[in-house]
Every structure is written in structure tokens, then in C-alpha cells.
SELOVEX-753205 format. One record per atom (N, C-alpha, C, O): atom name; x, y, z. Coordinates in Angstrom, 3 decimals, padded with zeros to 6 digits. Layout:
REM SELOVEX-753205
   at          u          v          w
   CA          X          Y          Z
...
REM end
This chain:
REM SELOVEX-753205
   at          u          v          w
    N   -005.783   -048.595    020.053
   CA   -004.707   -048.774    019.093
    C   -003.791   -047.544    019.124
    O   -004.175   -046.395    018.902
    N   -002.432   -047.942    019.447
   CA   -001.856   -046.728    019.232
    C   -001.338   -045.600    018.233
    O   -001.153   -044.383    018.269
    N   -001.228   -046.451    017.491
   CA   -001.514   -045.573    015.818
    C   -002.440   -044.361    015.759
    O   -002.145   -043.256    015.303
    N   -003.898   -044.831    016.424
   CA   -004.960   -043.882    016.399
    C   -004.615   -043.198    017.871
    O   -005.621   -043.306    018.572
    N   -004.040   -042.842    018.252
   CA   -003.930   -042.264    019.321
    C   -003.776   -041.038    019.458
    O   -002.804   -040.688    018.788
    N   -004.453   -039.817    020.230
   CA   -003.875   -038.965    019.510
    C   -002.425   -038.117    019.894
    O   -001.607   -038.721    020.587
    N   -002.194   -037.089    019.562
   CA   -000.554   -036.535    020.071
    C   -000.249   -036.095    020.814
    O    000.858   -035.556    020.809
    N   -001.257   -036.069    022.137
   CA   -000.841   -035.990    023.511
    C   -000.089   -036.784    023.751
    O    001.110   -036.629    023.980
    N   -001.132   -038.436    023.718
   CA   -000.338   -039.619    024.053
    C    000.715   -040.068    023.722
    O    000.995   -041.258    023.865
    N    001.700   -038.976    023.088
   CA    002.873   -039.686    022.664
    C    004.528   -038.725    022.247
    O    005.607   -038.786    021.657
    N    003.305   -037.591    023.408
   CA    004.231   -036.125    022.460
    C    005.417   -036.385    023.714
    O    005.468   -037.255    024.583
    N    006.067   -035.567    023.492
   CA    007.503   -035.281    024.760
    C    007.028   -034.342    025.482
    O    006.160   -033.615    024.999
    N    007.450   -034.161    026.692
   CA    007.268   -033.414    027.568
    C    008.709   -032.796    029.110
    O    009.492   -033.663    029.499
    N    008.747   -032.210    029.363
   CA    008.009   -030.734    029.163
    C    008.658   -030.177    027.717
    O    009.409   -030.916    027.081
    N    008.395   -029.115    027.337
   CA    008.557   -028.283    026.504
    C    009.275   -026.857    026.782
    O    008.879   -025.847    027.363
    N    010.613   -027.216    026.069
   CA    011.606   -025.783    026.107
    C    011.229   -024.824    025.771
    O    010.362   -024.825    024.896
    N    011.637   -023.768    026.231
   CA    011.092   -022.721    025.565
    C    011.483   -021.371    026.095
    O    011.507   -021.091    027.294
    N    011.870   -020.335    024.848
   CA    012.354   -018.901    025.416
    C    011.358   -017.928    025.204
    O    010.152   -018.099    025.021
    N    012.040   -016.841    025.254
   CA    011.308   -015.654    024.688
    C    011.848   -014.982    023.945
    O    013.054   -014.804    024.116
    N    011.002   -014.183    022.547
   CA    011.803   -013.532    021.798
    C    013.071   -012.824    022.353
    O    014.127   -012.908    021.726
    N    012.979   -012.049    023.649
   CA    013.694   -011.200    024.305
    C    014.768   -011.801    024.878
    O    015.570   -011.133    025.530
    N    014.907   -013.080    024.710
   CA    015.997   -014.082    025.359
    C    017.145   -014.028    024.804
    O    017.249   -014.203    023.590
    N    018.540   -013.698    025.830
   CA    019.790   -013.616    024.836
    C    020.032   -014.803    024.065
    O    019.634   -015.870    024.533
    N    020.478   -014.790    023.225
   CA    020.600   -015.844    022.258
    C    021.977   -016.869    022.762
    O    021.889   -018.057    022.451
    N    023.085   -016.463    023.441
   CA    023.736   -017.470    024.129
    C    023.072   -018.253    024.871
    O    023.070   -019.474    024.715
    N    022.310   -017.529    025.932
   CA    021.506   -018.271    026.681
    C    020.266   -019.599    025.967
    O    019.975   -020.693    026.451
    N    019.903   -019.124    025.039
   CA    018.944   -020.177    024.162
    C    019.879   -021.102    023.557
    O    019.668   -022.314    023.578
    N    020.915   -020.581    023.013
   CA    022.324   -021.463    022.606
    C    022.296   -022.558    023.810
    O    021.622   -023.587    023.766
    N    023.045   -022.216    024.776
   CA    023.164   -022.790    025.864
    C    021.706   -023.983    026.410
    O    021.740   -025.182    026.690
    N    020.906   -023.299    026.391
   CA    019.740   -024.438    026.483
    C    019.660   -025.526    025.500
    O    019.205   -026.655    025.681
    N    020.292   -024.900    024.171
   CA    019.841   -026.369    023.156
    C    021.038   -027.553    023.313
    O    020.796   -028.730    023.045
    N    022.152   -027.164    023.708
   CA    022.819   -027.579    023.975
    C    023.317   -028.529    025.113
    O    024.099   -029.480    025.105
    N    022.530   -027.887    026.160
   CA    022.177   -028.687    027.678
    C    021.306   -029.107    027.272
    O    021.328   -030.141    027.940
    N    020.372   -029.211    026.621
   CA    019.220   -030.147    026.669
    C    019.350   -031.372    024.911
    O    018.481   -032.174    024.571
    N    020.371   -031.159    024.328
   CA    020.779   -032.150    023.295
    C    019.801   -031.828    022.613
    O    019.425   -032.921    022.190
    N    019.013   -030.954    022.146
   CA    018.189   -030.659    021.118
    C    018.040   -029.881    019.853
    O    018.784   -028.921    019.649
    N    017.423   -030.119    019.271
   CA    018.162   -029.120    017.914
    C    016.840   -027.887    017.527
    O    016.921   -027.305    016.445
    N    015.588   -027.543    018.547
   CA    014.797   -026.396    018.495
    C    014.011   -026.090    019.796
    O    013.560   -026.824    020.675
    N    014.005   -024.851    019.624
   CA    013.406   -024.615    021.164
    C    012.075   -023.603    020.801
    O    012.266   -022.673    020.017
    N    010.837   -023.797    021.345
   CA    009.586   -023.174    020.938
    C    010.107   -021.546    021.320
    O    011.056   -021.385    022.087
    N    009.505   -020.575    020.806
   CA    009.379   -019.099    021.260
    C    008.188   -018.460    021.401
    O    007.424   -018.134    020.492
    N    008.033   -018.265    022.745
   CA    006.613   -018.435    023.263
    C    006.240   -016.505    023.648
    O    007.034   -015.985    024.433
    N    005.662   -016.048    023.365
   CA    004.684   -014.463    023.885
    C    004.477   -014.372    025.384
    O    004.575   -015.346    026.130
    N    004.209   -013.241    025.747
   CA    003.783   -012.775    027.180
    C    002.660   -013.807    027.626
    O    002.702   -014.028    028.836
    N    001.780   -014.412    027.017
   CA    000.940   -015.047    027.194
    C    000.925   -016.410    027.254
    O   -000.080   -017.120    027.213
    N    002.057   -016.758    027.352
   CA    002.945   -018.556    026.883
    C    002.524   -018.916    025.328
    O    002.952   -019.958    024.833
    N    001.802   -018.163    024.685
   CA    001.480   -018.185    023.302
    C    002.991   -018.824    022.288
    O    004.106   -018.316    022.408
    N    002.685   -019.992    021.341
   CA    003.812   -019.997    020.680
    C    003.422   -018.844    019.527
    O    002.363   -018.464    019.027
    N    005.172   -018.404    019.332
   CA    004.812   -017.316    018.502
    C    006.022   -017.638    017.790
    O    005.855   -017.005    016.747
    N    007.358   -018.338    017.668
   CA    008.075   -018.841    016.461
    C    008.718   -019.894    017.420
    O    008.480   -020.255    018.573
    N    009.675   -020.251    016.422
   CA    010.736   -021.617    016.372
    C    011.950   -020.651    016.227
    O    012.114   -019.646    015.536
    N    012.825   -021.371    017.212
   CA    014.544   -021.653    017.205
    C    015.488   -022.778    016.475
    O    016.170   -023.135    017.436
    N    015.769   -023.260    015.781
   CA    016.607   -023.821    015.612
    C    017.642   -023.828    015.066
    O    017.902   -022.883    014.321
    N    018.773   -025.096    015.279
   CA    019.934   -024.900    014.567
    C    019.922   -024.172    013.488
    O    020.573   -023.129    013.420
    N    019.037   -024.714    012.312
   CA    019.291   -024.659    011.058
    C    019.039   -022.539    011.169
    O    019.697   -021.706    010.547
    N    018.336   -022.379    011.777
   CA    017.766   -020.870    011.562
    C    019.403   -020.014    012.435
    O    019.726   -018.838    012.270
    N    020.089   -020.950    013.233
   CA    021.162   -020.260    013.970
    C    022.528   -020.329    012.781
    O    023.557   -019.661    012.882
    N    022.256   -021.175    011.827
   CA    023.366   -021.539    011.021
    C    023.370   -020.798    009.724
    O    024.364   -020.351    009.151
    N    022.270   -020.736    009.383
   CA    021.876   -019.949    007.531
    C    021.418   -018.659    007.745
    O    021.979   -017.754    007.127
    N    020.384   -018.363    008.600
   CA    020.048   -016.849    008.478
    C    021.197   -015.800    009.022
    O    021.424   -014.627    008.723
    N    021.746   -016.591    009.824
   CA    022.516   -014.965    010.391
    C    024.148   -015.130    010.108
    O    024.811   -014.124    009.856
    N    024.790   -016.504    010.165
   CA    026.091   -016.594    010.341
    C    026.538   -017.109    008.813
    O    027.528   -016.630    008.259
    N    025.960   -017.819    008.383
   CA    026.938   -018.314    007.125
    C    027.659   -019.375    006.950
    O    028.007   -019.830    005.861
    N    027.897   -019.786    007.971
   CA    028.416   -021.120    008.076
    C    027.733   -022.292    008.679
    O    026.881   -022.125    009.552
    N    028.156   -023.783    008.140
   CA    027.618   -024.904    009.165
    C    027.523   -025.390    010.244
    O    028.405   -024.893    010.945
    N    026.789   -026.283    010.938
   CA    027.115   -026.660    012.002
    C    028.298   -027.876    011.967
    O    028.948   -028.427    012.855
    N    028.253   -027.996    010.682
   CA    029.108   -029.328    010.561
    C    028.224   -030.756    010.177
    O    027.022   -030.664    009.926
    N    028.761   -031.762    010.160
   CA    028.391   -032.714    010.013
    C    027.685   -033.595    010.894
    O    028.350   -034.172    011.754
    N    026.333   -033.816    010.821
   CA    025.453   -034.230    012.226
    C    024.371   -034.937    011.689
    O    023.921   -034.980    010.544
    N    023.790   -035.886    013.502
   CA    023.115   -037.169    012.101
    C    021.849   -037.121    013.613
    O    022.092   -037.073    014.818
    N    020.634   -037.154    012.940
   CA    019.567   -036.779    014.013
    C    019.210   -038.375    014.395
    O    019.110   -039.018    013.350
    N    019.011   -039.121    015.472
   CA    018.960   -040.297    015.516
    C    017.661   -040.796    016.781
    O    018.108   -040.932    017.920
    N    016.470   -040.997    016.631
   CA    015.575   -040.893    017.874
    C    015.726   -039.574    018.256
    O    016.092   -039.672    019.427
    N    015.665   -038.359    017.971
   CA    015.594   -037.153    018.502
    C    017.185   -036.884    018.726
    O    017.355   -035.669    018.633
    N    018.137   -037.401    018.926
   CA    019.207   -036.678    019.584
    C    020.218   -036.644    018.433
    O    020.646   -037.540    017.705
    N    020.462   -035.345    018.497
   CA    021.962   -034.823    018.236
    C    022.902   -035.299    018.036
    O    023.468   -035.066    019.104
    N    023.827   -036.018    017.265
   CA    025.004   -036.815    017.531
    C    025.674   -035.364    016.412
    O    025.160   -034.887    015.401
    N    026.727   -035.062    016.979
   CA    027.399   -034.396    016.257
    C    028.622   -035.068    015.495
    O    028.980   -036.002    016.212
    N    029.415   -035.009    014.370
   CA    030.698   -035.624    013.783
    C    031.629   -034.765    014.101
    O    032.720   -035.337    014.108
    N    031.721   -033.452    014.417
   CA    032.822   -033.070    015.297
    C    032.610   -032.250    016.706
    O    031.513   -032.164    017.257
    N    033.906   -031.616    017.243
   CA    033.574   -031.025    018.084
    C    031.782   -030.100    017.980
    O    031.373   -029.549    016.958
    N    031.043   -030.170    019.264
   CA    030.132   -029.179    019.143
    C    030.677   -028.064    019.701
    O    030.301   -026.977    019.264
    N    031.983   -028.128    021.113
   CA    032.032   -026.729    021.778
    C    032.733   -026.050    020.822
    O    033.027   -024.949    021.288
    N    033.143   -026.181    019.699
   CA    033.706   -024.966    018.188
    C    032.657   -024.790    018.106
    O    032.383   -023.618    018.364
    N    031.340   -025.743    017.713
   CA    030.489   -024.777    017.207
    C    029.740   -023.979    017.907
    O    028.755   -023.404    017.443
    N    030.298   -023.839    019.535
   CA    028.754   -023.243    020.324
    C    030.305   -021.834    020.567
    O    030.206   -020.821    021.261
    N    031.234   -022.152    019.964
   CA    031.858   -020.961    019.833
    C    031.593   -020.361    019.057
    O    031.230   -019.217    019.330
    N    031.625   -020.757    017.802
   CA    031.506   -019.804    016.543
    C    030.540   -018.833    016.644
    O    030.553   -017.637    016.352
    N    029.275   -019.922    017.343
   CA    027.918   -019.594    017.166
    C    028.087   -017.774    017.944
    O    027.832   -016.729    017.344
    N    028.586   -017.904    019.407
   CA    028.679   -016.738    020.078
    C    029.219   -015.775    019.388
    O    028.753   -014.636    019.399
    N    030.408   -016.164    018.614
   CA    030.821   -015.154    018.153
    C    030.546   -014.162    017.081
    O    031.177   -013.123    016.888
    N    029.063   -014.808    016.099
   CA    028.534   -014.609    015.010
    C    027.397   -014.066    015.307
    O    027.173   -012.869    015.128
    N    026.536   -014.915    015.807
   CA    025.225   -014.285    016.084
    C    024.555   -013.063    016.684
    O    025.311   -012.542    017.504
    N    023.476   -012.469    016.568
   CA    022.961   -011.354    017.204
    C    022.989   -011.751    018.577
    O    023.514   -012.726    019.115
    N    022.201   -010.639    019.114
   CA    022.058   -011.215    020.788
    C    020.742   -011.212    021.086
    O    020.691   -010.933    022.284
    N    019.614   -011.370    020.657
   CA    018.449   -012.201    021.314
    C    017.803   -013.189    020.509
    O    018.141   -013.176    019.325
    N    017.087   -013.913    020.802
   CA    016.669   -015.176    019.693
    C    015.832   -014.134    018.989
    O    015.726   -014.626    017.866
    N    015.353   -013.299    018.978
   CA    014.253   -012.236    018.355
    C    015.147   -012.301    016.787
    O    014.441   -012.266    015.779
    N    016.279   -012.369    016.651
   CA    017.584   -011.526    015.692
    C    017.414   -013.004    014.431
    O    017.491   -012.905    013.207
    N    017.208   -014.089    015.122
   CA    017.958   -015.208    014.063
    C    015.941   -016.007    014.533
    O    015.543   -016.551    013.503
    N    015.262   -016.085    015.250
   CA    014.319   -017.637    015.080
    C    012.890   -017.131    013.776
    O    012.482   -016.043    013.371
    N    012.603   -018.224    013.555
   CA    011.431   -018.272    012.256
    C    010.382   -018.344    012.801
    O    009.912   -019.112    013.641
    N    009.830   -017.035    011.996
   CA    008.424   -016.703    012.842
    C    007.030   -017.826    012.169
    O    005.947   -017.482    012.642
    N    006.991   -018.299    011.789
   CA    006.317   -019.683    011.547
    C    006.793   -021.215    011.767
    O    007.217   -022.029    010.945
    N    006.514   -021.357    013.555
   CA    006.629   -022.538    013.825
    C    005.731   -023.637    013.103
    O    004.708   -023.432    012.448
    N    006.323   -024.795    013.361
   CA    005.299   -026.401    012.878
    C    004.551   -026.579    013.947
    O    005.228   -027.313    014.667
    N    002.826   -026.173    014.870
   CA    002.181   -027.022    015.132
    C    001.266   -028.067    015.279
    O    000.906   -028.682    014.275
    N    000.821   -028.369    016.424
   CA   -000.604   -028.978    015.631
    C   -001.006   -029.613    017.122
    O   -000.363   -030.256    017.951
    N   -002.632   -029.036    017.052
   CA   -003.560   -029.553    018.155
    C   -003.328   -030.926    019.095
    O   -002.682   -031.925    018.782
    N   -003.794   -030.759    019.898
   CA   -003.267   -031.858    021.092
    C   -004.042   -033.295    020.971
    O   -003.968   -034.374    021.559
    N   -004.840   -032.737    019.878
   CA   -006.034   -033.871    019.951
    C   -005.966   -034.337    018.624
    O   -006.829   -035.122    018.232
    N   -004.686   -033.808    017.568
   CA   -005.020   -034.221    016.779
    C   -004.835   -035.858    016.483
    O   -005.082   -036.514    017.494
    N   -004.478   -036.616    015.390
   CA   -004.444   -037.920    015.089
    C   -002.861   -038.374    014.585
    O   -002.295   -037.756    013.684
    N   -002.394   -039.231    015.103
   CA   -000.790   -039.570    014.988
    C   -000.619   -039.860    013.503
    O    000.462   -039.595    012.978
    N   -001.495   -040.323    012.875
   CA   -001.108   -040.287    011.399
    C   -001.472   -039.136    010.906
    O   -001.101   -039.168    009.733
    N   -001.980   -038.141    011.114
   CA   -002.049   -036.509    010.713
    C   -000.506   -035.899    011.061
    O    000.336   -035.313    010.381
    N   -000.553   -036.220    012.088
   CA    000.867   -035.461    012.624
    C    002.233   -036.042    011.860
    O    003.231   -035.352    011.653
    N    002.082   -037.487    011.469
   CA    003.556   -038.100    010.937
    C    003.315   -037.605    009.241
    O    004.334   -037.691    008.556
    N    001.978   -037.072    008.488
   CA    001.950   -036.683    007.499
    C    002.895   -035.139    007.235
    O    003.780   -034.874    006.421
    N    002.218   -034.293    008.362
   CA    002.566   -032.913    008.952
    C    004.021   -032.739    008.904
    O    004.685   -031.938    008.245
    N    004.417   -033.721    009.802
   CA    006.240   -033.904    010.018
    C    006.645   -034.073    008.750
    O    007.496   -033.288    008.332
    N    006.031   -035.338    007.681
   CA    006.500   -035.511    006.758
    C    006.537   -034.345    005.516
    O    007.432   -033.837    004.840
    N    005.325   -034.233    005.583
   CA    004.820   -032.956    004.066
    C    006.219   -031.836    004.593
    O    007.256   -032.007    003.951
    N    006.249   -030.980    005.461
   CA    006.535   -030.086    005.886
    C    008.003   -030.276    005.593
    O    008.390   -029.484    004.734
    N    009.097   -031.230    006.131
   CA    010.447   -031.781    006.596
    C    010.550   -030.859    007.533
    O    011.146   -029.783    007.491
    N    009.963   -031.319    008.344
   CA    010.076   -030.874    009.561
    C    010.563   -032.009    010.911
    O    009.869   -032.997    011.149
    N    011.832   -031.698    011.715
   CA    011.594   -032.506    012.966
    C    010.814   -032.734    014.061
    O    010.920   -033.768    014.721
    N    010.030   -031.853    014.317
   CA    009.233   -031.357    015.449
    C    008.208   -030.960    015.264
    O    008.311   -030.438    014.155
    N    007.206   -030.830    015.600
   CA    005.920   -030.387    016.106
    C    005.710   -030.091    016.980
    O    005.596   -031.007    017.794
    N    005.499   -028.677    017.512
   CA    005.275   -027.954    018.828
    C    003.285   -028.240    018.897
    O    002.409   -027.702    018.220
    N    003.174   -029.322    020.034
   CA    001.555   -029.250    020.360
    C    001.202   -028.236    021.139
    O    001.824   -027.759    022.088
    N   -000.025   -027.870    020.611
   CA   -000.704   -026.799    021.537
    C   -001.600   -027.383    022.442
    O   -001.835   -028.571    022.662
    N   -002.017   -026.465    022.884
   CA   -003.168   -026.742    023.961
    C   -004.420   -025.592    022.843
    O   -004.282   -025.427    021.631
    N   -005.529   -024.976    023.699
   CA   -006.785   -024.199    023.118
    C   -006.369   -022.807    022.842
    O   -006.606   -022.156    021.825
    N   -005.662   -022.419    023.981
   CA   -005.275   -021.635    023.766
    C   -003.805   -021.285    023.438
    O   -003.030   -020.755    024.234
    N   -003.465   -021.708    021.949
   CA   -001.908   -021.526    021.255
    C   -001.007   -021.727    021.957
    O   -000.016   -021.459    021.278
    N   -000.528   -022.215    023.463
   CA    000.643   -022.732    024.321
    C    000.840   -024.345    023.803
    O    000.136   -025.331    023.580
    N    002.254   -023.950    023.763
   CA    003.152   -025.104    023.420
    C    003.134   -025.956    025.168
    O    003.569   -025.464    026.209
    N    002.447   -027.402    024.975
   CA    002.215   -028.278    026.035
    C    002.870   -029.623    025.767
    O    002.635   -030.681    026.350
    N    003.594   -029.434    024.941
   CA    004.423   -030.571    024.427
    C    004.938   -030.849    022.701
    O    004.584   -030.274    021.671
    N    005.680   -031.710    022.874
   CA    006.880   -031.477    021.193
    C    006.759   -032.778    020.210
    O    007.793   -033.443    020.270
    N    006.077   -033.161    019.590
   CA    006.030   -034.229    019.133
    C    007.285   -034.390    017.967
    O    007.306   -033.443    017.180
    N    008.169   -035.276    017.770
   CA    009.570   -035.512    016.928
    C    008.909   -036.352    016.132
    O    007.735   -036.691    016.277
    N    009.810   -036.773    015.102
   CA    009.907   -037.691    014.018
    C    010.440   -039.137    015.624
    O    010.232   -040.343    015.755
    N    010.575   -038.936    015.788
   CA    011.526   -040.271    016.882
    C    010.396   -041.001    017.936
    O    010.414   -042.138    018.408
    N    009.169   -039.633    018.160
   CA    008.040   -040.235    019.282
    C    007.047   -040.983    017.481
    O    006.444   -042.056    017.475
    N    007.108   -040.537    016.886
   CA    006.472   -041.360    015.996
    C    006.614   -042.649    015.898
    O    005.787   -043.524    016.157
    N    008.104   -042.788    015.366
   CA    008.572   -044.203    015.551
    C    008.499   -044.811    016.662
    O    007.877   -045.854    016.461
    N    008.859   -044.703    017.939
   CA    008.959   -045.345    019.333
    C    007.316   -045.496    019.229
    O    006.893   -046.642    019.386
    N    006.530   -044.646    019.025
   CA    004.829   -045.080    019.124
    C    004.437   -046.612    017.998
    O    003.820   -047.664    018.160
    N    005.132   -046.022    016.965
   CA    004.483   -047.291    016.147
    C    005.445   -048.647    016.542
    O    004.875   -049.672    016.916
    N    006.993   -048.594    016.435
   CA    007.534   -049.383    017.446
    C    006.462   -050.266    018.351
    O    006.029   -051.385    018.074
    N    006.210   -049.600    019.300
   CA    005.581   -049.473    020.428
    C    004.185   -050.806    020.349
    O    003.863   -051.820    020.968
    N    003.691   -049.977    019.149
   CA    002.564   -050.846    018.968
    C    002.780   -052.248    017.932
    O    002.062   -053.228    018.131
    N    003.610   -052.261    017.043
   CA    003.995   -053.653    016.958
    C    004.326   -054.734    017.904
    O    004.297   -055.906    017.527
    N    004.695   -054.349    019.327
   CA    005.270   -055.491    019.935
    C    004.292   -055.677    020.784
    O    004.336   -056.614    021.581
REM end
């Protein structure tokens, strides 16, 4: 049953990911080429050790919005231009993701249970779930969107 399945079977793959030490255009630039709205921040050891996202690129350091945007199956739809905002962004922000990402990412075990994880997503308001593996590496991203497409999935 796929419901009981657990969040390997259903996570996204591969998994983005910088390093604290990463210029922050450049992580800009990745979320952007890759239509996503967080990117894991992983240690010398591929260890996750925080989260990137919009919201942390928009409130902690700059002050302003991204604008008006509507998350739909995982992707990004923006209501206006995004290249203003991947301007602004350069022009505001520090320069490594170290300056602006939240050092308490959302994860959760590879083995755990898909209705644990859609609780997790839910309790939290969180989009994402960075899965680990045993040893704390981010091995895949479970969304609010692989939830649905899973249960989707298993109705038909």
C-alpha cells in the first residue's frame, strides 16, 4: 500500500545542495535554475547542517518580498517578474549562504512512514523535508506535492 510506504519510496531525487561557504548568488542562481524554493546546506562530511530558502533570503537579511507566488506540485509559479527579484536579491544580500540560511532544517529518516512525514510537513508548515540517510546526509527531499502525487497515486 502506498500510503504505508515509506519516504524513500516517494521522496525526490537527487538532492540540491550547497555549502555554508557557498556564495550566495551562486545558491541564488541554483534555486532558480532548478525552480525551487530551498536548497539543503550540507558540512564537510555531506552532513545536513541547515536550510536555504526563499523565505530565509527575503525576511532575515533584505526586507523585502519576493512578491506574489503560488507553490503548485512543488514548483514556483511566480506573479511577477522573478529576474527583479533575483536582482534585488544580489543586490541586498550577504555573500555566502552562511550570512542569510536557518540553521534548523525539517528532516526525517529514510525509513520513516508517509503519514509521519505528511504530519511533519503539516505540524511544522513546512514545504520540504530533507531525508537522511544513517549517517545525517540529505539522500533525498520529500515536498508537500510527492505526498499528494503518492496518495494520488494510490487511489487510481
Amino acid at each position: 500500500m502506498v500510503v504505508e510506504s515509506p519516504v524513500e519510496k516517494v521522496m525526490s531525487t537527487p538532492v540540491i545542495s550547497v555549502r555554508s561557504d557557498t556564495p550566495l548568488q551562486e545558491a541564488v542562481q541554483l534555486m532558480s535554475d532548478h525552480h525551487i524554493s530551498g536548497l539543503a546546506v550540507v558540512g564537510e562530511q555531506g552532513e545536513l547542517v541547515g536550510e536555504l530558502t526563499e523565505q530565509d533570503l527575503m525576511v532575515r537579511e533584505s526586507g523585502f518580498e519576493a512578491g506574489p507566488y503560488v507553490m503548485l506540485l512543488d514548483a514556483v509559479i511566480y506573479l511577477r517578474n522573478p529576474l527583479q527579484w533575483d536582482r534585488q536579491v544580489h543586490q541586498v544580500l550577504g555573500s555566502t549562504v552562511a550570512d542569510v540560511m536557518g540553521g534548523h532544517p525539517h528532516s526525517i529518516a529514510a525509513g520513516a512512514s508517509l503519514p509521519t512525514a505528511a504530519r511533519q510537513l503539516h505540524d511544522r508548515s513546512t514545504q520540504r523535508l530533507f531525508v537522511l540517510d544513517e549517517q545525517a546526509r540529505p539522500v533525498g527531499v520529500l515536498t508537500r506535492g510527492d505526498v499528494v502525487r503518492a496518495l494520488a497515486g494510490a487511489g487510481s
